[in-house]
ZAMARGU-4260 file (C-alpha; in steps of 0.2 Angstrom, whole numbers, plus 5000, padded with zeros to 4 digits):
<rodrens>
0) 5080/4781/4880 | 5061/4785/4877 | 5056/4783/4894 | 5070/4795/4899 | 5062/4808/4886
5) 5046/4804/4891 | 5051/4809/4910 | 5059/4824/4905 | 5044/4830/4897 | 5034/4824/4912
10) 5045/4835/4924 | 5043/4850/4911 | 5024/4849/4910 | 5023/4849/4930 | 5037/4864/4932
15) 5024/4871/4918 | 5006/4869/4929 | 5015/4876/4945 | 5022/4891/4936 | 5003/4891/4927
20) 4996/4890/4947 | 5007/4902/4954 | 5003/4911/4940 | 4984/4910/4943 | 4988/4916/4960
25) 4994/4931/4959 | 4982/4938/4945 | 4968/4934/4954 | 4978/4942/4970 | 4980/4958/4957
30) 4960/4957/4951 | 4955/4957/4971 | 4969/4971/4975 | 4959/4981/4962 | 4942/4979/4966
35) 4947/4985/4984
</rodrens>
């Protein structure tokens, strides 16, 4: 049961740092855009 909880949050965390990277991305796509 815990390890099952623990993997959740695992998966969670990891959707979280793509989302965070993807995120990253495009700002710094949006800060280059404008300094063109």
């Amino acid at each position: 049961m815990l390890n099952a909880h623990r993997h959740e949050a695992d998966r969670r965390n990891a959707d979280r740092r793509k989302r965070g990277a993807e995120q990253e991305d495009y700002n710094k796509g949006q800060t280059e855009g404008q300094a063109w």
